[in-house]
N, C-alpha and C positions, 0 to 999 in steps of 0.2 A: 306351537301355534295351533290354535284349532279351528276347526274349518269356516270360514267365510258365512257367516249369517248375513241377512235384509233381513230387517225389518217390515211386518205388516203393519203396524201402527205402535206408539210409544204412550207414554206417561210420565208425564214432567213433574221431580218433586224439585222444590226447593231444601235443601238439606243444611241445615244448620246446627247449633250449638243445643238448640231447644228440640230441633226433630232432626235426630241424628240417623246413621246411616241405619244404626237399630230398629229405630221408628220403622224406617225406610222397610228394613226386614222383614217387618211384623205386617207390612201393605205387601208384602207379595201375595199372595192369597187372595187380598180384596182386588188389586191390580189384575188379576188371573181373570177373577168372576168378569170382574166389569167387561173383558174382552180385550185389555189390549195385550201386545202381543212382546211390550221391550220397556224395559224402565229406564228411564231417563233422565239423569242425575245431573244436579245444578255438580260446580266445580267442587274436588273434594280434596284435594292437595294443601299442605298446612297453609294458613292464611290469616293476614295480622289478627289479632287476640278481638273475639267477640265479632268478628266480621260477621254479617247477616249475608252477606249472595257468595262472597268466598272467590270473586274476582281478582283480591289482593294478595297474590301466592305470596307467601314470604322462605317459604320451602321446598326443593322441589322433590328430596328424597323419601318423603312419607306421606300417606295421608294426616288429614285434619286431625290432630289430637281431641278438640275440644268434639269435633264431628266423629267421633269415635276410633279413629285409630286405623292400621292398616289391619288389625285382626277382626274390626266391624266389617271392615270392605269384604276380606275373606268371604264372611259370612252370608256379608250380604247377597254376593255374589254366588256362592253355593246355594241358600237359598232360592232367589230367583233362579239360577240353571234348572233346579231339580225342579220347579214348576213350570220348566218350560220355557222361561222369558228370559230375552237376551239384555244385554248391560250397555247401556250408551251413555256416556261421560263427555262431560262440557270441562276443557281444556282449555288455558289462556295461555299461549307461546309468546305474546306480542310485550309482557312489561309483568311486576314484579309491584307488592307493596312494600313501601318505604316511609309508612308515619311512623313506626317504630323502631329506628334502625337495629335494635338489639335484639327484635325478634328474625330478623334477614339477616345470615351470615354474610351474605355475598355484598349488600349494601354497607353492614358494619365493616368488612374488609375494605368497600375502597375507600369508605370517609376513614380510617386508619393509617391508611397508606398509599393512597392516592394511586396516580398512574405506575407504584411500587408495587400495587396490590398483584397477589395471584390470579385474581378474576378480574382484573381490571379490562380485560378483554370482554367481560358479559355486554356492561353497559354503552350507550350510545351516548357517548360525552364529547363535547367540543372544546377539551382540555385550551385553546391558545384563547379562546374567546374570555377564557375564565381568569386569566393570567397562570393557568396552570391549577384554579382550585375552581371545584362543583360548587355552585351555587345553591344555597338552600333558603329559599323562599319562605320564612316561617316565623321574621320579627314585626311585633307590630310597630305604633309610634313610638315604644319605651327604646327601642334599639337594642342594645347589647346590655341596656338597666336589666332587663327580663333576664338575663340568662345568668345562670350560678354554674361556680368550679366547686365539686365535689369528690371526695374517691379519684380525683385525678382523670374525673370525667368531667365533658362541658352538660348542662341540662336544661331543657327550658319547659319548665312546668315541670312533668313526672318525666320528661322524655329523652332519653339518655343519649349523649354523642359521644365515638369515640377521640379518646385525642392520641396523636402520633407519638409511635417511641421518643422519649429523651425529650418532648416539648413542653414538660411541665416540672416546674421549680419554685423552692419554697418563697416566698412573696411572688409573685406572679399573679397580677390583675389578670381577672376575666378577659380583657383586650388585650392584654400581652398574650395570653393561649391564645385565643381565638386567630389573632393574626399567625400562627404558628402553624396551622393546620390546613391540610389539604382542602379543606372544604371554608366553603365564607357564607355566614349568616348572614340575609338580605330582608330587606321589608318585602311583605308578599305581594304587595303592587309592585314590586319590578318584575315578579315572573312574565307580564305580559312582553315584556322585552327584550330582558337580560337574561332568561334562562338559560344554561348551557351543556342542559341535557334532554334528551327526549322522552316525551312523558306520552301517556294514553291520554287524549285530547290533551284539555286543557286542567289535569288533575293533577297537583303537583307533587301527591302523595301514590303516585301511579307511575314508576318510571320503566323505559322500554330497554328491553335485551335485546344483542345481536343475534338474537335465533340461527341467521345464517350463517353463522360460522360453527365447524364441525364442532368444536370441543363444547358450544354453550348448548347445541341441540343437543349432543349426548347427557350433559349431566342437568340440564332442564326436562328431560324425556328417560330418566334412566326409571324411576319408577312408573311413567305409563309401559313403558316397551315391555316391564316386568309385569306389566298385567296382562299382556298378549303373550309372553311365554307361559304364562302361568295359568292362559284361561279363564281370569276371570271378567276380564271385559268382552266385549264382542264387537264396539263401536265408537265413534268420538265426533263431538261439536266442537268446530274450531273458532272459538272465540278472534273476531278481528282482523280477517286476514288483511286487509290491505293495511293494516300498519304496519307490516312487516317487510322487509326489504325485499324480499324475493318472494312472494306468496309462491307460485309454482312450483320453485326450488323447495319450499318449505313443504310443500304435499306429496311431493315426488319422494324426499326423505320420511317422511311420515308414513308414505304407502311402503316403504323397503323394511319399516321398522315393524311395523303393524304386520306384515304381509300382506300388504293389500286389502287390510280391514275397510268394513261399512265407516265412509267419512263425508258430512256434513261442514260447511263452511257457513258461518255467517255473515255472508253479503249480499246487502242491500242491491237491487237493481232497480233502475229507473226505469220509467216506461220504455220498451222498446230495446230492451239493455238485453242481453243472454251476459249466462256465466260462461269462461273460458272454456270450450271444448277441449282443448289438454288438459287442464285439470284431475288428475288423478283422484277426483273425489263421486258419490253420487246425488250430489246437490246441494242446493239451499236448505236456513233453516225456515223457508216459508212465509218471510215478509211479502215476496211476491206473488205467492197465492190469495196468501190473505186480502190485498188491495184490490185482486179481482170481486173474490168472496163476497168483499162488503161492500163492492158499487152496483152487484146486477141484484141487490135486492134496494138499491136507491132510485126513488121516482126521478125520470129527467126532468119531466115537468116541473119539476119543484123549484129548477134554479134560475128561475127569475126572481120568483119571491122571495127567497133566499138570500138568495145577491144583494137585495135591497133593504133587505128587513134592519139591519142595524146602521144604514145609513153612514158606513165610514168602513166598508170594505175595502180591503187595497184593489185598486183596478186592474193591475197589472203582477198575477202571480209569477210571473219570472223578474219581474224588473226587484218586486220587492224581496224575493228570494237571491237576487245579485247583490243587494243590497244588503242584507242581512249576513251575507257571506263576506261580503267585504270589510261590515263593521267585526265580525271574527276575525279577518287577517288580519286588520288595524288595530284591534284589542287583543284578547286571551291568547289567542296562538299567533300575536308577533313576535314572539322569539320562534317560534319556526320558520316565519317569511324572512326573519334578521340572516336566519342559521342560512338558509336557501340563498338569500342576495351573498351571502360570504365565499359559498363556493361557485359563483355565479363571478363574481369579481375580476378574476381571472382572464376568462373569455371578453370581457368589456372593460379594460382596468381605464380605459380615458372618460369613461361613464361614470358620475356621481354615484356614491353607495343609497345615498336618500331614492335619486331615480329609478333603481335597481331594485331596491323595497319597494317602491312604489308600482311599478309595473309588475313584479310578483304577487302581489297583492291585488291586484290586477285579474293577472292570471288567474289565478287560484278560486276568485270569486264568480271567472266565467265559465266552469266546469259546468257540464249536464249532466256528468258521471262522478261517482265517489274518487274512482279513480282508473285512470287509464295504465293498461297492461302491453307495453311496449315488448316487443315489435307489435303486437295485434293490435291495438286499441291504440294507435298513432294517432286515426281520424278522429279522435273525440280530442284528443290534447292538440293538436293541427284546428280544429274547430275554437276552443276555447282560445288560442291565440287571434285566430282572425277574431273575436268576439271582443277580446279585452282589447284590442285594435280599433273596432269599431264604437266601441264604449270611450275610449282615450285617446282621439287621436294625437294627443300632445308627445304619448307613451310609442307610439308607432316605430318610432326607432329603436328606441331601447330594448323593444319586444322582438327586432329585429335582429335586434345585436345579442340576443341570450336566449333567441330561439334554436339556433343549433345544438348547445348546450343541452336544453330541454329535450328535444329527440333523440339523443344518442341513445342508445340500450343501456348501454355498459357504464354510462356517464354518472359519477356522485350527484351530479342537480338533478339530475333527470331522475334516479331514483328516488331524491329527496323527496323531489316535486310530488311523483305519487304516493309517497307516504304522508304527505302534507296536504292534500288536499281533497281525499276521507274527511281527514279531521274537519276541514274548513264548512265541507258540506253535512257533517254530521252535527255541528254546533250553532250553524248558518243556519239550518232549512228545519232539523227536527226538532232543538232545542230553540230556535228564536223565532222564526217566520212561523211554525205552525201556531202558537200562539200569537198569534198576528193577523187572525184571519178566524174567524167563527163562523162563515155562512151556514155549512153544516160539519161540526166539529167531529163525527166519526170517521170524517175523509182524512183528517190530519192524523196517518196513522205512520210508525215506521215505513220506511218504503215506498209513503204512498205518496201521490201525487193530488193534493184539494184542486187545483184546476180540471184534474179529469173528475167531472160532476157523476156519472154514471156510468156504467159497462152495457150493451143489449147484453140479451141472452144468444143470438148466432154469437156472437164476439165473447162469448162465457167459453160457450162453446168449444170453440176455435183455440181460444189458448187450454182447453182440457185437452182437443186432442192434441196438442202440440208438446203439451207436458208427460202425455203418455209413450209419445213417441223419442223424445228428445230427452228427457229426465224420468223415467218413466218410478223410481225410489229416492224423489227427491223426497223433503218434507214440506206436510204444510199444515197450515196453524191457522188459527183463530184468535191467541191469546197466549202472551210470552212474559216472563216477566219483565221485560222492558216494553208491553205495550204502553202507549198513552192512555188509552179507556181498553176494559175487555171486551170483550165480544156480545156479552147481553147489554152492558153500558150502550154498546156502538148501535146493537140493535137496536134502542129504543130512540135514540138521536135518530137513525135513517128514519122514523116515520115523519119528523119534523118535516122532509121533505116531500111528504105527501098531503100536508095542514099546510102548504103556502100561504096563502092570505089569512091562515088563520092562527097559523102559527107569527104572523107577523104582528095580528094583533094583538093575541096574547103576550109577545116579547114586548111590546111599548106600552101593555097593563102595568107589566112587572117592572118595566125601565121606571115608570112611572111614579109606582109603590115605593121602592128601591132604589131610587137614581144613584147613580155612576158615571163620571164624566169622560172615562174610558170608555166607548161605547163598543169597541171592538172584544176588549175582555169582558166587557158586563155582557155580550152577548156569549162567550165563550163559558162564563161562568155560570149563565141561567140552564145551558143547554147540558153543563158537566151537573148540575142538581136534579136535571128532570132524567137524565142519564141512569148516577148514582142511585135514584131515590129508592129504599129510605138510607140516605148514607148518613153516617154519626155528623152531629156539629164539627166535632173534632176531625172527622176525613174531611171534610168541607173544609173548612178553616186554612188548613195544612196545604191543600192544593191549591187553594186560593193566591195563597203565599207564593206557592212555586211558579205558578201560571204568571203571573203579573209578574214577577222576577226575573223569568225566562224570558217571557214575552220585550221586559225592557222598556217599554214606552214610558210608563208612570211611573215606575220604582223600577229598583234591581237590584241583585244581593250584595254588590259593595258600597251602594249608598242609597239604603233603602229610605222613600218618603213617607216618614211614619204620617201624615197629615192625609195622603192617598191612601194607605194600607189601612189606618181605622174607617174611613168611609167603606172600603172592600169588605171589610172583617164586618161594616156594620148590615149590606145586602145579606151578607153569609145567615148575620144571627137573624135578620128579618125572615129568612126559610122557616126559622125554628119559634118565632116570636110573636110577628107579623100575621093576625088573624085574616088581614086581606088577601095577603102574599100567600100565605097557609092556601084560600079556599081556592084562588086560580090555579096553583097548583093539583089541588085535591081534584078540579076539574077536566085538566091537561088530562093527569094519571088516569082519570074514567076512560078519557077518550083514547089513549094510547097504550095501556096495559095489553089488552088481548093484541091488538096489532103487534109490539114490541115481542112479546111471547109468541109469535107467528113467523116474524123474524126470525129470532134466537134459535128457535125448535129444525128452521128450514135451512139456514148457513149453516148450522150442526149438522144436519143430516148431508147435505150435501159435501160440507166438506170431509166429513168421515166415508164416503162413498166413491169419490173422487178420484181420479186418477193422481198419484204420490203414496206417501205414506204420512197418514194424519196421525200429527199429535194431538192429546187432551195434554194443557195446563191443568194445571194439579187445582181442584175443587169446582173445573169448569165441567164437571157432567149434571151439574145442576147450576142455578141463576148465581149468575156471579158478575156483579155491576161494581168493580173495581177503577179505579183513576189511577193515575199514574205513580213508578214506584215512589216509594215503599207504600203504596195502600194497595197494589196490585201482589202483594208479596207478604200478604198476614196469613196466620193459621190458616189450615185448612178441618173441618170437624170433619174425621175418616169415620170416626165410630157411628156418627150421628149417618154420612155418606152407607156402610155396610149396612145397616136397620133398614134403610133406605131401599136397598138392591134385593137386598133379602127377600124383603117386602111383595117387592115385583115380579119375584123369580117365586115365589112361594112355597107352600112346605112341601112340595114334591118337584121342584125347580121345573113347574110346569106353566109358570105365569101365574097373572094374581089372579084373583077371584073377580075384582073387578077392577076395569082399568080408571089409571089415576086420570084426573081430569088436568088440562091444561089451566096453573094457577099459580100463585106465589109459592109453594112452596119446592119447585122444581122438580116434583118426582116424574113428571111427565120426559124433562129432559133427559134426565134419568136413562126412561126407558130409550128413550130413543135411543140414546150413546150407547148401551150394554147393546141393545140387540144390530147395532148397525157395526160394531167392533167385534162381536163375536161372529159374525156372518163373514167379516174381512176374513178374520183367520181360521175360521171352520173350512168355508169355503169358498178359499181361492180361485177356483173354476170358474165361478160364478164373476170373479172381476177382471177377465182376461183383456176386455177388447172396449172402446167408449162410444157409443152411437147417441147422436142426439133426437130425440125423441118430437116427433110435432104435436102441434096442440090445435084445436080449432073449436069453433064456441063463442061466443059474447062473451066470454074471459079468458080468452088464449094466451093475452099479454101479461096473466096473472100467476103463469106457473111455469118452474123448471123442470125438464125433464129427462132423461138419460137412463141407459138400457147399460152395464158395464160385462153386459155377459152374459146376463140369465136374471141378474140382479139390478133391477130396476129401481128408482129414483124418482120419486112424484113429490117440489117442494113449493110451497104457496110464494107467490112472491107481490109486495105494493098490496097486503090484505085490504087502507082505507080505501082505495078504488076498487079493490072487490066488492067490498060491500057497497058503494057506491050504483055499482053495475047489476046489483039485485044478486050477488053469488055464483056460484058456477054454473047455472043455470044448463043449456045445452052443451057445455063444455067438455071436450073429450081430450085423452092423450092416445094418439097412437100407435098399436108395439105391436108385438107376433102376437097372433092368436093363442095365446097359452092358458090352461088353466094355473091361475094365481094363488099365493097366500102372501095378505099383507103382514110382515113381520112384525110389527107396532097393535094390530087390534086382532090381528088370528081370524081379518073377514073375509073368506073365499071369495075371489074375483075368476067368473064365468072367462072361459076362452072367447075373445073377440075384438073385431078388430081397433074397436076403439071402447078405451075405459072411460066411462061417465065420474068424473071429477065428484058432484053432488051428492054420490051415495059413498064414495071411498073416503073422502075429506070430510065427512061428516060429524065425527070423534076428534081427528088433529089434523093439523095444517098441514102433514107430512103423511110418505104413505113410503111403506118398503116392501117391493114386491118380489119373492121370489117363485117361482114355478115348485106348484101343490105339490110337485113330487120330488122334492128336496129332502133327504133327510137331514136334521137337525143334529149333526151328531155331536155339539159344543158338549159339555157338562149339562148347561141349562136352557130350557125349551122357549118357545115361542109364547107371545102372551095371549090369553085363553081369547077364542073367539066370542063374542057376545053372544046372548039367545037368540038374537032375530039374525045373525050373520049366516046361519044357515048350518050344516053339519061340516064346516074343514076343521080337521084336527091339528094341534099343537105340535103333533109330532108325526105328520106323514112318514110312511118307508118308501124310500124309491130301491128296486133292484140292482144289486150289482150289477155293470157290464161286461161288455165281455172281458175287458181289461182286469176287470175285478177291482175298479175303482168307483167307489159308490160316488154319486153324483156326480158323474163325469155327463156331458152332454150325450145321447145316444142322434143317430141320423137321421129321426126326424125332429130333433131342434137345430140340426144345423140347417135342415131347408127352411125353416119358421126362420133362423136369421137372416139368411139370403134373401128370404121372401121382406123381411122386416127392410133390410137395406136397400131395395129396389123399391118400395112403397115410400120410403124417405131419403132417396134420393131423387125421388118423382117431384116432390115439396121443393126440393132444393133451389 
């Protein structure tokens, strides 16, 4: 094992067939410049043939053949160490692909030989529900016409199944095998019911392992555990814990195995939600940063006009999001509420099985939390009962009579329960309610809450320093490949909320232009076009589809109404057709480009400055206005990205000649991202501690700001009402008396106590300041001060101390902090 890295910040690639671990290889270098400090690997364990995200393990003894192999990982891994950067890998313990059964040993062994099999212990099978055979969800109307006997295999299409020793004889109809076998082919409209295995949600080519049992953890973990003996990992993202039956148990095994490796979990919290203090891990992977991120740069003002502008918002975001969760347990995952009422039966056997569904279903929809963590998390599942209580009182008893069941620790419902209703809320609220609702569509983010309209900035505040103190190496993100919009998309939607009344009329221009009888998705889909823009016809088109399918109201993917879907597809081409539709838009973009680029540049800097440890999504250090996957998950151009950096960092890696300007082609983000990632991991000194910063001025309400040590933070926020307010005019922030250098334009900022906003934000939205006497000791320097900035250099020396650690604070900045802390505590 080698020794316990943290991560300063990471770099997300997606790793694939087309950009393999290779690729991967050849970005350590560009990763290095750019500043961050860990690479950060979509999942890389073999996974069914041609997968694009690599979620579908089909193996769990080697890496990805087509992702190059276990000798690319090596490399990859060597590589990055030798520059420095440590290896963080995204892991899926919770379930296994099974489109291909012959690509999954372990899936082809049990359809084989069923509960005979060797591994028949991995899977999570409710073998008596089946009459003793898996159900395979995968005929259509032809039935058992579709499926041919060949080679003494069953097949349907290209797709091979195995069949059991001795059950195949010469005349032998297709239905005479088929009946002979462990497994029974079902039309795939019964999985909503009859399924009798457990899947990741509701994907039926997604099935789940008993992780918690000793023998499947070891040989499901025998090649990660071999990359911690081996060195060449340093860290892991744990894909899904709450689907797993014991998540705690599972990290506690994982911390024994790792030794205590840097570990990451991906769960969702709700407002007001913490992760498990026992938890053996060092945080999230940042859905709940991000919800903050993007509401303290959204006008509150906005949301009345908002609210009203498309005239058919739901009124009540928990009743419809009850709602929406209930149509999941009554649809796609009713065989999980079937599975739950079956071992629920028991405990109530003089209770109807239909009532027992019914009240589970119930349950399950009045959850506030993905899932509750028993013994701790009692009060949220004790809540959700009184809830489905008060929603049903018909159910009152029945919830009476299968509540005990539910609270027990140790109890099979009760663990059910919380492995079931994740699901319920993950396909309830992020796949269906959030398209359900467009007031302002960057709020419908993972994690996030659209009823909470904005964040203040004390309340930004307040959960920084709480994440500093409590998770102080969690992660946090901007843009994931499962976001719904990226982070520049989301940017440019938040200024809609700053155009109220004028963004409402422009929406009833375009309704107008355009009309759509959905009036909830035609507002969802104007806002996903002025988001994307310039997105291809073809990204358009493609989301359009998803949105209103997801969404469920007008169509949906198993009975889609082609009569609504060409009016949708006919708005889509009106973007691209429509000379009217064309010039309000070309409009909109006047008025919201530099705003949205004001956004983007200011959540970037902040979030990389922040207390956590900030990832970049792989292509997001420049504009990146992606929709939801697969359009948030295409190439990335690294070649065109290094030109780019180069550029900035110039031929003597002393900064450019002159600085880029804020504009379409993102080199300005650019800079920000390198020099605010190389200051993290230069120096650390600099981000010890988070004070929040006051502001005062005729535009005080227009800026964030924070001191994290030495290394200060000045980010624009609501720019249409800045300019509104005539600019920063008298506006000050302020910090210790220090003599400054802003990282971003290399402009000397005089020691005093308050920094005038007008002359520092004068070039970009954003300002990074750190004390003139910092030395720079990254690879590459600061970007060059302008002529009129006055003489500060690119590359200050500060003296060693007595320590002999260069840039360490000397004793009179620790009195400038104390002094800073007592001047804004005086504000408080």
């Amino acid at each position: 094992m080698t020794e316990r890295r943290v991560p300063v910040s990471t770099y997300r690639l997606q790793v694939t067939a087309d950009f393999d671990l290779a690729a991967a290889a050849d970005l350590v270098d560009y990763v290095r410049d750019l500043g961050a400090d860990w690479l950060y690997l979509s999942p890389v364990l073999q996974a069914e043939p041609g997968s694009q995200h690599g979620y579908d393990v089909v193996d769990h003894t080697h890496v990805d053949t087509e992702r190059g192999g276990d000798a690319a990982m090596q490399a990859l891994a060597g590589a990055a160490h030798a520059a420095g950067l440590g290896v963080l890998v995204d892991v899926v313990p919770n379930h296994v692909g099974v489109a291909t059964p012959e690509s999954n040993p372990w899936w082809w062994s049990l359809l084989e030989h069923g509960q005979g099999s060797p591994v028949a212990w991995a899977f999570d099978v409710d073998w008596a529900a089946g009459g003793g055979r898996i159900r395979i969800p995968v005929l259509d109307d032809r039935l058992l016409d579709g499926v041919e006997l060949r080679d003494g295999r069953l097949y349907l299409g290209d797709t091979a199944y195995p069949t059991a020793p001795g059950t195949v004889h010469d005349g032998d109809s297709v239905a005479d095998v088929h009946a002979r076998q462990h497994y029974e082919f079902v039309h795939w409209k019964r999985a909503d019911r009859e399924l009798n295995y457990r899947r990741f949600f509701a994907v039926n080519t997604l099935a789940a392992i008993r992780v918690e049992e000793p023998e499947v953890f070891a040989a499901s973990h025998q090649t990660i555990g071999a990359w911690f003996r081996d060195g060449l990992v340093d860290g892991l993202r744990i894909d899904h814990p709450d689907g797993l039956y014991d998540p705690a148990g599972y990290l506690q095994d994982l911390h024994e195995l790792t030794g205590g490796a840097y570990t990451l979990v991906e769960k969702i919290l709700e407002p007001g939600e913490s992760l498990p203090a026992s938890w053996p891990v060092d945080g999230t992977t940042g859905y709940d940063a991000l919800g903050v991120l993007d509401r303290v740069f959204v006008d509150p003002a906005g949301e009345p006009a908002l609210t009203a502008a498309t005239g058919a918002e739901p009124e009540d975001w928990q009743q419809l999001t009850h709602d929406t969760r209930r149509g999941i347990a009554d649809g796609i995952l009713g065989s999980e509420v079937e599975r739950l009422a079956r071992l629920l039966q028991p405990s109530a056997p003089d209770v109807r099985h239909d009532e027992i569904v019914d009240a589970v279903a119930e349950i399950v929809a009045s959850f506030d939390v993905y899932r509750t963590y028993l013994p701790e998390g009692v009060h949220h599942l004790i809540s959700a009962l009184e809830r489905a209580a008060e929603s049903r009182p018909d159910l009152d008893p029945v919830i009476d009579r299968i509540a005990p069941a539910l609270v027990d620790p140790s109890g099979a419902a009760a663990i059910r329960l919380q492995q079931t209703s994740g699901m319920v809320m993950a396909k309830g609220v992020e796949d269906t309610a959030f398209y359900r609702t467009s007031r302002l569509t960057s709020l419908s983010e993972v994690g996030g809450d659209p009823s909470v309209f904005a964040v203040s900035v004390p309340d930004f505040h307040a959960v920084q320093r709480d994440r500093l103190g409590s998770w102080p190496h969690t992660m946090t993100t901007l843009t994931t490949h499962d976001t719904k919009r990226s982070e520049d998309t989301r940017a440019r939607i938040a200024v809609l909320a700053e155009l109220g009344d004028e963004w409402t009329a422009t929406l009833r221009r375009l309704q107008a232009l355009a009309p759509l009888e959905d009036a909830v998705l035609a507002g969802l889909l104007w806002q996903a076009v002025i988001g994307s823009r310039p997105a291809t016809r073809e990204r358009l088109h493609a989301y359009a589809e998803k949105a209103a399918r997801e969404a469920g109201d007008s169509t949906t993917w198993t009975a889609p109404d082609e009569d609504f879907e060409r009016r949708m597809h006919a708005l889509v081409d009106a973007v691209f057709d429509d000379p009217a539709v064309v010039a309000v838009l070309d409009a909109l973009d006047e008025r919201i480009d530099a705003a949205g680029w004001s956004n983007g540049l200011s959540q970037k800097l902040v979030q990389l400055t922040a207390p956590g440890v900030p990832d970049v999504y792989q292509g997001t250090e420049v504009w990146d206005r992606s929709l939801v996957d697969p359009d948030n998950r295409r190439p990335v151009d690294h070649a065109e990205l290094r030109h780019v950096l180069a550029t900035l960092d110039g031929p003597d890696d002393d900064g450019p000649e002159q600085l880029p300007a804020v504009g379409p082609d993102g080199a300005a983000k650019l800079l920000v991202t390198s020099r605010a990632l190389r200051l993290r991991r230069d120096h650390p000194e600099l981000f010890t501690r988070y004070l929040a910063l006051e502001s005062t001025g005729s535009a005080a309400d227009h800026v964030v700001a924070f001191d994290r040590g030495g290394a200060v933070t000045i980010a624009t926020r609501l720019p249409i009402g800045l300019e509104r307010v005539g600019g920063w005019g008298d506006t000050l922030v302020h910090a210790t008396p220090v003599d400054r250098v802003d990282l971003l334009t290399g402009r000397h900022v005089p020691a005093a106590r308050g920094i005038a906003l007008a002359e520092l934000l004068d070039t970009y939205p954003v300002a990074l300041l750190v004390p003139a006497s910092v030395t720079e000791t990254g690879e590459h320097g600061t970007a060059r001060a302008t002529a009129t900035d006055g003489a500060a250099p690119s590359r200050a020396s500060r003296p060693a101390t007595a320590s002999g650690a260069p840039g360490a604070p000397d004793a009179s900045d620790a009195d400038d902090a104390q002094t800073e802390v007592e001047i804004l505590e005086g504000h408080a």
